[in-house]
FIKOLZA-1660 file (N, C-alpha, C; in steps of 0.1 Angstrom, whole numbers, plus 5000, padded with zeros to 4 digits):
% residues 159
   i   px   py   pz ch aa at
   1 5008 4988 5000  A  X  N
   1 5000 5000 5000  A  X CA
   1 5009 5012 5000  A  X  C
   2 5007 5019 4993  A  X  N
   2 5011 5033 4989  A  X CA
   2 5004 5045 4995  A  X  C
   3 5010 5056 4999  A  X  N
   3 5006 5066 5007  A  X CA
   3 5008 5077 4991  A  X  C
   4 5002 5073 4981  A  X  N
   4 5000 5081 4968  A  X CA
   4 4989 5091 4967  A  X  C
   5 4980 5096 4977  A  X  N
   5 4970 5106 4976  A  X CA
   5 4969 5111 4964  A  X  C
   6 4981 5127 4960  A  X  N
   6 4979 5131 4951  A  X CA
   6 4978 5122 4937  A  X  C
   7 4980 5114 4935  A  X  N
   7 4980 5110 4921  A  X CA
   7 4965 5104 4913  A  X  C
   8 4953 5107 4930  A  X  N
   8 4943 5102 4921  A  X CA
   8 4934 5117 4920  A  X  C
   9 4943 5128 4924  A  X  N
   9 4934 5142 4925  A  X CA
   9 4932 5146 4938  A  X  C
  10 4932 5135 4953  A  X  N
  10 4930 5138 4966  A  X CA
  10 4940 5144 4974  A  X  C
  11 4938 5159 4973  A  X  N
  11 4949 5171 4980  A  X CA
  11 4947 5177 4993  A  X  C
  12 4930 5176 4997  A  X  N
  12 4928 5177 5008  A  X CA
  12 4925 5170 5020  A  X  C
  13 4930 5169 5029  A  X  N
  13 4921 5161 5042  A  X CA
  13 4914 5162 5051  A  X  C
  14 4904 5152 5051  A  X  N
  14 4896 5149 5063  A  X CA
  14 4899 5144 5072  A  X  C
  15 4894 5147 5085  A  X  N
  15 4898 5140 5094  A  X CA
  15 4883 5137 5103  A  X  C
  16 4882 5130 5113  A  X  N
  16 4870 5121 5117  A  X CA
  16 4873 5110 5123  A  X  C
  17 4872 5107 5139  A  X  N
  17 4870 5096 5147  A  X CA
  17 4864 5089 5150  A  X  C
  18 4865 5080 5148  A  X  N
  18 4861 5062 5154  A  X CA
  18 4867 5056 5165  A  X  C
  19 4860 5048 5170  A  X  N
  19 4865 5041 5183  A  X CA
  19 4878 5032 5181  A  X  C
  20 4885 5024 5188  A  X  N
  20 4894 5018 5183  A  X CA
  20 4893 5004 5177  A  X  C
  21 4879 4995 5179  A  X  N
  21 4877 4984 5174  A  X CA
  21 4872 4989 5159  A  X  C
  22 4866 5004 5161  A  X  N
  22 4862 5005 5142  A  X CA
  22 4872 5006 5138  A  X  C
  23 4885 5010 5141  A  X  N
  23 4898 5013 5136  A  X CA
  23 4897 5007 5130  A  X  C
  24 4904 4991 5134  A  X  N
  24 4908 4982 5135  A  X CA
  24 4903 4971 5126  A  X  C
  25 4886 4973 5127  A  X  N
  25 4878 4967 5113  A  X CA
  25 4879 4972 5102  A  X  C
  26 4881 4984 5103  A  X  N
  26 4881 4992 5087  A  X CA
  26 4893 4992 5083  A  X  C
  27 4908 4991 5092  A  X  N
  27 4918 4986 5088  A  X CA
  27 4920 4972 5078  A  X  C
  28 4913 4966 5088  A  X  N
  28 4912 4953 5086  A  X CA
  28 4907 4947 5069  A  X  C
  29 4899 4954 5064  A  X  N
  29 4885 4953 5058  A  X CA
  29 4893 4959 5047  A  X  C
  30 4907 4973 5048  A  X  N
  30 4916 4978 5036  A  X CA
  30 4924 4970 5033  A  X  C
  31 4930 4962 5043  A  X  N
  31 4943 4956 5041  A  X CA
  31 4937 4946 5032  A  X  C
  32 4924 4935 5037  A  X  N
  32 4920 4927 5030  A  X CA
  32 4916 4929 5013  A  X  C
  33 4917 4945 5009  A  X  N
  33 4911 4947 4996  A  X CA
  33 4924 4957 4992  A  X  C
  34 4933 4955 4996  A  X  N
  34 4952 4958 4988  A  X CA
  34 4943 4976 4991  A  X  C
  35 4942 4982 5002  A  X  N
  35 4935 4999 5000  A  X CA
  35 4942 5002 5011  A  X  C
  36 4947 5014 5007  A  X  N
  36 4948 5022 5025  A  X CA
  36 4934 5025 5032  A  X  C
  37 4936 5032 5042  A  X  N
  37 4931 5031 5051  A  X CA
  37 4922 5044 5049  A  X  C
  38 4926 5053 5046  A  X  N
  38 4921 5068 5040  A  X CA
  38 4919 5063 5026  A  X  C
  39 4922 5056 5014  A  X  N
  39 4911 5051 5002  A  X CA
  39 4903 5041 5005  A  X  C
  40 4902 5033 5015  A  X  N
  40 4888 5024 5012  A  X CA
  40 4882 5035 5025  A  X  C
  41 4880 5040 5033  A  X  N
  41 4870 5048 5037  A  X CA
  41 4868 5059 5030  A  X  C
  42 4871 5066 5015  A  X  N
  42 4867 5072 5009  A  X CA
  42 4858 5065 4998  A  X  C
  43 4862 5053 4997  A  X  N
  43 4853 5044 4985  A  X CA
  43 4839 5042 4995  A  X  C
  44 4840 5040 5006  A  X  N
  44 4826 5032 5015  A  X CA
  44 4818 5050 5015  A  X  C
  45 4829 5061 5015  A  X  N
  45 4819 5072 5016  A  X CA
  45 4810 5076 5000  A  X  C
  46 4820 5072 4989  A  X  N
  46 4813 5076 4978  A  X CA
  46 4803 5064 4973  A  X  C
  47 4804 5054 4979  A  X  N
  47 4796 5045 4981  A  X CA
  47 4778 5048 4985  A  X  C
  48 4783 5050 4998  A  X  N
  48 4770 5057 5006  A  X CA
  48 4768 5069 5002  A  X  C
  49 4774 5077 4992  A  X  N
  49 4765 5088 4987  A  X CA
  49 4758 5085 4971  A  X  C
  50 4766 5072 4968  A  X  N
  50 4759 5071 4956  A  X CA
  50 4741 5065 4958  A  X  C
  51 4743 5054 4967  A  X  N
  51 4730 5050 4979  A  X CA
  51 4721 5061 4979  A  X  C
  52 4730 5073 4987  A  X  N
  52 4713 5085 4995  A  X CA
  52 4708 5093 4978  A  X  C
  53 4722 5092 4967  A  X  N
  53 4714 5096 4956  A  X CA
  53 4705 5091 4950  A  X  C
  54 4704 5074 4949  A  X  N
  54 4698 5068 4943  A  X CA
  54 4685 5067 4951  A  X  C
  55 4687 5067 4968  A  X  N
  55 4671 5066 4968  A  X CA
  55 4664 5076 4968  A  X  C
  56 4670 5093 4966  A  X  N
  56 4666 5105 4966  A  X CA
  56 4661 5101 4951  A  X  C
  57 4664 5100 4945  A  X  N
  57 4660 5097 4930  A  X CA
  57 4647 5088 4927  A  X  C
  58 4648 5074 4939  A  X  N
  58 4638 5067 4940  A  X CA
  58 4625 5078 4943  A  X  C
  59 4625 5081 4954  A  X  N
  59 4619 5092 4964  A  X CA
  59 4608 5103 4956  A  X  C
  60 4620 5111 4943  A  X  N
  60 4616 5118 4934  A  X CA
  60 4606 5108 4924  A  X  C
  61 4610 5100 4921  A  X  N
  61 4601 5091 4913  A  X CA
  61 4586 5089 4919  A  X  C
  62 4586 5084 4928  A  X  N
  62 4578 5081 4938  A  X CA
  62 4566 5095 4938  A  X  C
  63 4573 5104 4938  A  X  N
  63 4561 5117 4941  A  X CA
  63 4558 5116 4926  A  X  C
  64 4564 5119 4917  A  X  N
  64 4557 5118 4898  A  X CA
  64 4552 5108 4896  A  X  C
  65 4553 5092 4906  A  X  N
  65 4543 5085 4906  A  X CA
  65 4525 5091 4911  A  X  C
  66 4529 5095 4925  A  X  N
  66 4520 5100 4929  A  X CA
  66 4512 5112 4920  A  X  C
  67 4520 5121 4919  A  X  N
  67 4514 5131 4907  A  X CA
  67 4507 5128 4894  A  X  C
  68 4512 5116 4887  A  X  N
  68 4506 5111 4878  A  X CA
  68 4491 5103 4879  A  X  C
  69 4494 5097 4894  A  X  N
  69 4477 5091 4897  A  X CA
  69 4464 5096 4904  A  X  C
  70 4475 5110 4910  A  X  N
  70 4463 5124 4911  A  X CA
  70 4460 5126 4898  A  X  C
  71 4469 5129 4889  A  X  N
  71 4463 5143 4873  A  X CA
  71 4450 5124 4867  A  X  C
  72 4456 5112 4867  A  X  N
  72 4444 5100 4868  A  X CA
  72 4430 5103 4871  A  X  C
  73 4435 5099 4883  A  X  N
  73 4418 5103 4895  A  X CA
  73 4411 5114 4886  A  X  C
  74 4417 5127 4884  A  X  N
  74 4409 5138 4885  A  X CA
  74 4409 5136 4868  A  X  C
  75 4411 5133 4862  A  X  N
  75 4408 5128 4848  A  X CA
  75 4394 5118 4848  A  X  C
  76 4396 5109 4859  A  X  N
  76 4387 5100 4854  A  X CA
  76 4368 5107 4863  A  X  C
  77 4378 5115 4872  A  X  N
  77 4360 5126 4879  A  X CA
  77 4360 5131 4871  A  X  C
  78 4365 5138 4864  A  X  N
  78 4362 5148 4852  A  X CA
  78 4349 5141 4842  A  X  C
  79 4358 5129 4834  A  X  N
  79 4348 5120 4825  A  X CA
  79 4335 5117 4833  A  X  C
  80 4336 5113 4845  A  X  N
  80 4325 5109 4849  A  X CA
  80 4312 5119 4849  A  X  C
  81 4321 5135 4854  A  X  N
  81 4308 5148 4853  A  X CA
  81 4306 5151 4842  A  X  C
  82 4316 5148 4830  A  X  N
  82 4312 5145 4814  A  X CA
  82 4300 5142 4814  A  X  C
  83 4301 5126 4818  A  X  N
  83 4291 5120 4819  A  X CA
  83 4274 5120 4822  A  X  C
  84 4279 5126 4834  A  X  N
  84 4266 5133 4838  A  X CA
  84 4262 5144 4832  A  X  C
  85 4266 5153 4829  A  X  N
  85 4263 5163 4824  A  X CA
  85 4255 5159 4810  A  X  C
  86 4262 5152 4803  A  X  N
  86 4256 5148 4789  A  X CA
  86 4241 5141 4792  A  X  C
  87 4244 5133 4804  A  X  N
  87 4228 5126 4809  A  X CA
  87 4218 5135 4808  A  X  C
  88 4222 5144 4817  A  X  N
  88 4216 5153 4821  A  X CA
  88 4209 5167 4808  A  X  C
  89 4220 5169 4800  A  X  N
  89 4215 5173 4785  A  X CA
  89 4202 5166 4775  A  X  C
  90 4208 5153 4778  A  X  N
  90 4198 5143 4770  A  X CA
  90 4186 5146 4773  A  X  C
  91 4181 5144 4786  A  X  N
  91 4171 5145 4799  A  X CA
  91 4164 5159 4792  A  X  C
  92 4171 5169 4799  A  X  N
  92 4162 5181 4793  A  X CA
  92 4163 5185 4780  A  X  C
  93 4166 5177 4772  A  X  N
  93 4161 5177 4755  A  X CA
  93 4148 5166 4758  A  X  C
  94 4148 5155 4757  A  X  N
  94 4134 5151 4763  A  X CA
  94 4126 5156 4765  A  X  C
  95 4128 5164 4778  A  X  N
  95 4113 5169 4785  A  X CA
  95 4112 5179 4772  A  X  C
  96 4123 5186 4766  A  X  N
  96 4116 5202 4759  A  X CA
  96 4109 5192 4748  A  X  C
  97 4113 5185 4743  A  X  N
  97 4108 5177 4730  A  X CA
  97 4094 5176 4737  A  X  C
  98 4093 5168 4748  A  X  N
  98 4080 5163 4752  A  X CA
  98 4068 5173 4751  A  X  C
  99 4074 5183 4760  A  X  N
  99 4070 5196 4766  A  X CA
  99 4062 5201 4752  A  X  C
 100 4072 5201 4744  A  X  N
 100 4070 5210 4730  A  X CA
 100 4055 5201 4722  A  X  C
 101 4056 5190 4724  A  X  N
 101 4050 5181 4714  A  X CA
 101 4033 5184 4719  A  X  C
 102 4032 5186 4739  A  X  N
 102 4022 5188 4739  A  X CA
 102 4015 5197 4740  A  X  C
 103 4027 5208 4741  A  X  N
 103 4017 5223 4737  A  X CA
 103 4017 5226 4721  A  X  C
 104 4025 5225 4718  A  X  N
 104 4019 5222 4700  A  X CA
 104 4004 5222 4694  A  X  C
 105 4002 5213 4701  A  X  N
 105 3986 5210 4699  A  X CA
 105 3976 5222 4701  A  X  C
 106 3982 5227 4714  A  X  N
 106 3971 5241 4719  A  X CA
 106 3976 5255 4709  A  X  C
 107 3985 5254 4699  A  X  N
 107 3988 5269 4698  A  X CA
 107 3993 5266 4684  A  X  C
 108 3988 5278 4677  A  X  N
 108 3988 5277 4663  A  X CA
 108 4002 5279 4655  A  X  C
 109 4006 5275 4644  A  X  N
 109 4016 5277 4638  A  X CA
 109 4022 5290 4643  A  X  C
 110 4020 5299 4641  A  X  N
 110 4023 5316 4638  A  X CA
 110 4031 5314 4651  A  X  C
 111 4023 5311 4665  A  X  N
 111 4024 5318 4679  A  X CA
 111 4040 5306 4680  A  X  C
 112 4041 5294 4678  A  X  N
 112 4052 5283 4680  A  X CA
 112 4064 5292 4671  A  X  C
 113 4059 5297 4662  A  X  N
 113 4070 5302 4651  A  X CA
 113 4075 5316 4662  A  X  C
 114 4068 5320 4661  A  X  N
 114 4073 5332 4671  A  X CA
 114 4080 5327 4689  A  X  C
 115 4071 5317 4691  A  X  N
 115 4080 5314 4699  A  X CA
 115 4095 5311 4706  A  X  C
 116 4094 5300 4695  A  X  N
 116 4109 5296 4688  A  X CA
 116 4118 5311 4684  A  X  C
 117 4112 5316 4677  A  X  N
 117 4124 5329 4673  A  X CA
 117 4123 5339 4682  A  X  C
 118 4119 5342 4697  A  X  N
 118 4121 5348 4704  A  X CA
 118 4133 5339 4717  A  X  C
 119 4127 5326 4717  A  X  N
 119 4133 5318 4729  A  X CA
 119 4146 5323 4737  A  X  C
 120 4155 5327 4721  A  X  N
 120 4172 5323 4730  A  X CA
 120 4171 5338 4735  A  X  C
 121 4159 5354 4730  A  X  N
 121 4165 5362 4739  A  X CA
 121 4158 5359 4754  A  X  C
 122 4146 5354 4751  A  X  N
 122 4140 5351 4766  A  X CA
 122 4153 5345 4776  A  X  C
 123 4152 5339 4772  A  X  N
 123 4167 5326 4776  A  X CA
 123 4175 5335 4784  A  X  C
 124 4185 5344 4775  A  X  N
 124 4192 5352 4780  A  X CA
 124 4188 5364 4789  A  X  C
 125 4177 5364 4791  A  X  N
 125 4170 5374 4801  A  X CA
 125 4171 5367 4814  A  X  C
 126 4168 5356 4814  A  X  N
 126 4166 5343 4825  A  X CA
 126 4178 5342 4831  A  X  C
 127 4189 5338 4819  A  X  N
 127 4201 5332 4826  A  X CA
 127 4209 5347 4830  A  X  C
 128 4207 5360 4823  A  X  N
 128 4212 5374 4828  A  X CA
 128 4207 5376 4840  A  X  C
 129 4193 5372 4845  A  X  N
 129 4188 5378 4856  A  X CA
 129 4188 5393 4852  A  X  C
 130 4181 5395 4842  A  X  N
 130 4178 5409 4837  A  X CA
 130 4161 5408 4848  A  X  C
 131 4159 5422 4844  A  X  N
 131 4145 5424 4847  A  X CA
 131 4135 5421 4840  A  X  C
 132 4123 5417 4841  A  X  N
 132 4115 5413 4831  A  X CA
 132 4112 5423 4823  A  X  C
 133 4107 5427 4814  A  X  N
 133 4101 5430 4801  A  X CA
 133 4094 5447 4809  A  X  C
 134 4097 5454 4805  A  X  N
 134 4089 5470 4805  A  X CA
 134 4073 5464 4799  A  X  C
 135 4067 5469 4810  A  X  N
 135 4050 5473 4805  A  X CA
 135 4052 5478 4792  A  X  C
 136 4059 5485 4791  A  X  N
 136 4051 5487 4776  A  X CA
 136 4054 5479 4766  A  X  C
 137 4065 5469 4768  A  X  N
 137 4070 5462 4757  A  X CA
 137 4057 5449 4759  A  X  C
 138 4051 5444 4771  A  X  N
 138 4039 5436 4770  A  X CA
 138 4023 5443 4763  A  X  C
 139 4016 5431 4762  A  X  N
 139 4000 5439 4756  A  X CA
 139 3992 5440 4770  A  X  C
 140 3983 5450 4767  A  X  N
 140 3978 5458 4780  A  X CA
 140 3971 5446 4785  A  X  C
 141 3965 5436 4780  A  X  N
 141 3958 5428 4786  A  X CA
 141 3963 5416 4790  A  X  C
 142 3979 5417 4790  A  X  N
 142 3984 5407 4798  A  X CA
 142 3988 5402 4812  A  X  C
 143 3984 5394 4819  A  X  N
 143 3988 5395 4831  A  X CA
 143 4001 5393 4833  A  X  C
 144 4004 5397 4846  A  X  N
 144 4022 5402 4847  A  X CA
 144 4020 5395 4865  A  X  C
 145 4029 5384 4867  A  X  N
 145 4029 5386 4879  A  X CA
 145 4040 5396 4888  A  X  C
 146 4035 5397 4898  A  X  N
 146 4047 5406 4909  A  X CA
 146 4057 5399 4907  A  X  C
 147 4061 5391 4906  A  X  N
 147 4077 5384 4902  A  X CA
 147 4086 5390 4893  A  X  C
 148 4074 5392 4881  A  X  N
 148 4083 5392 4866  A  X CA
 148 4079 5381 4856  A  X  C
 149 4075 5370 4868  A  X  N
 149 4075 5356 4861  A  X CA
 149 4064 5353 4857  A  X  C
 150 4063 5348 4846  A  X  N
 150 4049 5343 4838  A  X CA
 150 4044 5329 4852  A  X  C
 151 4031 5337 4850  A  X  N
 151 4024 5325 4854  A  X CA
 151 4018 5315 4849  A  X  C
 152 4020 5314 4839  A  X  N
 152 4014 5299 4828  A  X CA
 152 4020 5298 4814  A  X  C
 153 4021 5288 4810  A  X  N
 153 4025 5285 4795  A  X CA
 153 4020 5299 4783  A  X  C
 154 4010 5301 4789  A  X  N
 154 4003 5309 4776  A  X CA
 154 4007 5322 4778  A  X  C
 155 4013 5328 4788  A  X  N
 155 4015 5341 4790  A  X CA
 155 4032 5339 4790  A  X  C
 156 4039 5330 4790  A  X  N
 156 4052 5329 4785  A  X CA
 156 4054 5330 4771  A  X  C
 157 4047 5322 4762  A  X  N
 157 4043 5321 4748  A  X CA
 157 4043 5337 4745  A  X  C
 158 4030 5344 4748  A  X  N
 158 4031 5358 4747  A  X CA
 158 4041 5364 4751  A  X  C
 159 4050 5368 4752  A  X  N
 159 4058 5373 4757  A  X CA
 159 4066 5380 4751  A  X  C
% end
C-alpha cells in the first residue's frame, strides 16, 4: 500500500473519529482489499453517497408516481361529470321535446313560430337575471305577475 494521495486528485484532508475496534475493522477490511486506510474509507463514503442519491431519486420518482395518479383520478372525475352532464342534456332535451309536442297542439303555427324565434332572447334574460320586460313592451291585457314571472305556459308564449 502506497501513501499516493495526490496522484488520484486527493489534495485535501479529512479528518474524523472512530473508536478503536472500528479502527481496527476498517483497517482490517483495507488491508484485505490491497486499499489504505484513507482510500477504502473514501470508496465506503462515495459508496453511501451514491445509495442517498439513488434513493433520493427513488423518492423523486415516487412523488411523479403520485402526481401522475392524482392528474388519473381527476381525469377519470372529470369523464364521469362529462358524463353526467351529457345525461343530464339528453334528459332536458326530452322533456323540451315532450314539453314542445304537447303544447303544440294548443297553439297555432304563427304563435310556435314566434315562439321559437324569440326563445334564445328570453333565455338570455333568465340566465342574465335581467328584469322582466317593461309594461310597455307587453300587451295591456296581459297579466304580469309581481315576480316578473309568467304565470302559465300561455302568458310565457306571449311574451
Amino acid at each position: 500500500m502506497t501513501n499516493n494521495n495526490t496522484s488520484d486528485g486527493r489534495t485535501k484532508r479529512v479528518t474524523f473519529y472512530v473508536n478503536a475496534e472500528e479502527r481496527d475493522a476498517l483497517k482490517q477490511e483495507a488491508d484485505d482489499r490491497g486499499k489504505s486506510l484513507s482510500g477504502y474509507c473514501l470508496q465506503l463514503i462515495r459508496r453511501q453517497r451514491q445509495l442517498d442519491a439513488e434513493e433520493q431519486l427513488a423518492e423523486d420518482l415516487n412523488v411523479e408516481q403520485r402526481l401522475t395518479q392524482i392528474v388519473n383520478e381527476a381525469a377519470e372525475d372529470m369523464a364521469d361529470a362529462a358524463q353526467a352532464l351529457e345525461e343530464q342534456q339528453r334528459l332536458s332535451g326530452k322533456y323540451s321535446i315532450a314539453l314542445w309536442e304537447l303544447l303544440k297542439a294548443d297553439y297555432a303555427d304563427p304563435k310556435r313560430r314566434d315562439a321559437i324565434a324569440t326563445s334564445h332572447e328570453r333565455l338570455n334574460k333568465v340566465i342574465d337575471m335581467e328584469a322582466p320586460p317593461d309594461a310597455d313592451d307587453l300587451e295591456e291585457d296581459e297579466p304580469q305577475s309581481d315576480s316578473g314571472k309568467a304565470k302559465s305556459v300561455d302568458e310565457l308564449l306571449d311574451r
